[in-house]
Each structure stands twice: as C-alpha cells, then as structure tokens.
C-alpha positions in Angstrom: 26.2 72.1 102.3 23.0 73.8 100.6 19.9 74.3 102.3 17.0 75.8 99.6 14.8 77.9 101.4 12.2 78.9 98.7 11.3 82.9 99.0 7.3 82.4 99.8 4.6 84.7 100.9 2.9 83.7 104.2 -0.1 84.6 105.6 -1.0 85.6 109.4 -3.7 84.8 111.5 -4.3 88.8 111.8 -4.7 89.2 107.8 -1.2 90.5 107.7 1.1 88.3 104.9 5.3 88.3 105.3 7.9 87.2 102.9 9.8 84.5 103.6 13.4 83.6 102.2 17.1 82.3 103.8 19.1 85.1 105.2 21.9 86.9 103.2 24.8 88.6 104.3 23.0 91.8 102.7 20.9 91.5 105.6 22.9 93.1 108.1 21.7 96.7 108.2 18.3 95.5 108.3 18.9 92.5 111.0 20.7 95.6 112.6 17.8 97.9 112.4 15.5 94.7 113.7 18.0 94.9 116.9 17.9 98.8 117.2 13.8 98.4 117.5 14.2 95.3 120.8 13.0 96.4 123.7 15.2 95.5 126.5 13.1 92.8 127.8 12.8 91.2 124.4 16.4 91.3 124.4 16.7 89.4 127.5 14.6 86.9 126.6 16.8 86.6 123.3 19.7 86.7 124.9 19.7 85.5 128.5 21.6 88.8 129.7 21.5 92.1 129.2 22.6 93.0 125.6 22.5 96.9 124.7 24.3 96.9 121.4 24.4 94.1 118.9 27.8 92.3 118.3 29.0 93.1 114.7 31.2 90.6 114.6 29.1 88.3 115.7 26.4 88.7 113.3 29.2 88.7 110.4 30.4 85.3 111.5 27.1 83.7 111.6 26.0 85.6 108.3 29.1 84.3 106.6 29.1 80.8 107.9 25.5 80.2 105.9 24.8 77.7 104.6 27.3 75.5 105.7 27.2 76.3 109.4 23.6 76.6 109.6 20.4 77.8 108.6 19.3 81.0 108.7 15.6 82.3 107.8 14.1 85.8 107.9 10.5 87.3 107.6 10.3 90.8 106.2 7.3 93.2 105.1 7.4 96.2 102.4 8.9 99.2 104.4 10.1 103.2 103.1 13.5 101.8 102.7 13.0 98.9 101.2 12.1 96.2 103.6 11.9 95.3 107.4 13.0 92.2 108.3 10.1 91.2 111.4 11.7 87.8 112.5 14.9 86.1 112.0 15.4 82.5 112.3 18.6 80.5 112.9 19.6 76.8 113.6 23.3 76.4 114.0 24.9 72.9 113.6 26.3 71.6 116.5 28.1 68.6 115.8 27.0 67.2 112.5 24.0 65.3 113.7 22.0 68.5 116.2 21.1 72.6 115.7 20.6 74.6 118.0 18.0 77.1 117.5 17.0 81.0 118.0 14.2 83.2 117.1 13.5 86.7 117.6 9.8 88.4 116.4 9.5 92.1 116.6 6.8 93.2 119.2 4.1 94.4 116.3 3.8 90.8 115.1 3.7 88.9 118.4 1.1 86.7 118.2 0.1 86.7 114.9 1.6 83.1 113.7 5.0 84.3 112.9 6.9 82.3 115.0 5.0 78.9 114.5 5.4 79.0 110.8 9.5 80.5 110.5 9.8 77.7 113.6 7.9 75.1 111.2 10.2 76.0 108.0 13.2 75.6 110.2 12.3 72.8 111.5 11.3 71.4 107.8 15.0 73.0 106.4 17.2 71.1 109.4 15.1 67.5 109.2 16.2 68.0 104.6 19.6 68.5 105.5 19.9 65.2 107.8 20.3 66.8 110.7 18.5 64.1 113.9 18.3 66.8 116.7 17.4 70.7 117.3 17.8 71.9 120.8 17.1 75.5 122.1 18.0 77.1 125.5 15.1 79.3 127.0 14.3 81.4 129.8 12.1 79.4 132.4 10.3 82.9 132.4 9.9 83.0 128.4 6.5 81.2 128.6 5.3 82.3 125.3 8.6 80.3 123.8 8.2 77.5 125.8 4.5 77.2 125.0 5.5 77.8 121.3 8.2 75.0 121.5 5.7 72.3 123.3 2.8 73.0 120.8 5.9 72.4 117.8 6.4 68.7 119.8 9.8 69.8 121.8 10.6 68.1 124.9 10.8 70.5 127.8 13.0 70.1 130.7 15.2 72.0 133.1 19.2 72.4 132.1 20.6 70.8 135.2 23.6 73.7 134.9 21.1 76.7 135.0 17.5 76.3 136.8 16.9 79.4 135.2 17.1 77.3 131.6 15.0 75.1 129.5 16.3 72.5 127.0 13.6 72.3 124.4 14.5 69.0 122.0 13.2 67.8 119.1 13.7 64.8 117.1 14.1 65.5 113.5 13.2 63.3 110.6 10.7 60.8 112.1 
C-alpha cells in the first residue's frame, strides 16, 4: 500500500524552514545520530522507560515495513554531513482500520511548529490511506504532547491499564 508524501519545505514560527519527505531505509545513521543527541528525559517521554541505546533491530523492522506497515515522515535541515533529520514521524497500522502514532523533535526545535505541522501531514497521509482511527499512548507528565494532541482535536483520557498513560484518539476522515 503507497502512501505519497511529497518532499516540501516548511516554514517555522521562529524563521527557521525544514524539509519534509517520507522516511527511507537510508535514514538510519541519521535517525541514529537523531537518537545519540536525546537527552534522557526526552527519551523517557519517547519511550515510557528508560532507553540508553536505540534498538537496531527495531528501527530496521519499522524502516523496512514502509509503506505497507505504516507511515513514516522525517524533518531534516542542511548539516556538515549532509543532513540532520530534527523530527521523525511514524503511524503504524494497527489492524487495518487504526495507527498508532509517535513523534520525537530534537530539543533545538521545540517549540517552533515542528510538531504541529509533521503531526498535521501524518494525520493528512493516514485519513488518504483509509485508515478511521490514530491513537497515541503518552506520559500523563508529557504535557507539551498532550496539549499538542488536544489542540490537533484528539480525545484525551486515562488508559484504564496504566494511570500513568493517556490514550489520545482521533477520528480520521470526517
């Protein structure tokens, strides 16, 4: 199953503009690198554990299983070697019908927009490929995501499993 993410320059609150395109497998030293510069607490909130080194084979399974398993966006800006990638995007399919998603923004663009418009374009990309339902987990104490996902029109509510948890939901395609 295709999903066309056109590559697109976007432009930040701050002045600041990023590239934005659908993930490649040729991504991985730079999704890598994006890991490497985390703090810890970012990586919590990512997460929702303690995570010190990325899982290879991990990211080569999700890498690999675009676009058919899911979606996968990234944001980079001009760097020495090439290019940084500044946030990464991803919106598994569940079941056929729901994605679940994940974002992670590196520290120097917090606040700028980023996550609003990759959220928007993934949001856009799962509702064109049919698909009824996103749903994230999030940290009750990750306020900026959970203020992120209420202004994007998710639903909000505790997972009755984990109290530490939020379901965000949102209806796709209406």
């Amino acid at each position: 199953m295709s999903t066309n993410i056109p590559e697109a320059d976007i432009p930040l609150r701050d002045g600041r503009s990023v590239r934005v395109r659908a993930v490649a497998p040729s991504d991985e030293p730079e999704l890598l690198q994006a890991f490497s510069r985390m703090s810890e607490d970012a990586r919590y909130m990512r997460f929702m554990r303690v995570v010190r080194e990325p899982n290879l084979e991990r990211l080569r399974k999700v890498l690999a299983s675009f676009p058919a398993g899911g979606i996968g966006i990234v944001a980079t800006v001009p760097a020495d070697d090439g290019v940084d990638i500044v946030v990464s995007a991803i919106a598994i399919v569940v079941d056929g019908a729901t994605c679940e998603f994940a974002i992670n923004v590196a520290s120097t663009f917090g606040g700028a927009g980023l996550a609003s418009a990759l959220m928007r374009v993934l949001i856009d990309a799962a509702a064109a490929r049919g698909l009824t339902e996103m749903e994230g987990f999030v940290l009750a104490e990750n306020q900026p995501m959970l203020r992120l996902a209420k202004r994007l029109g998710f639903s909000v509510a505790p997972d009755p499993e984990d109290r530490a948890v939020r379901i965000c939901r949102l209806p796709l395609g209406q």
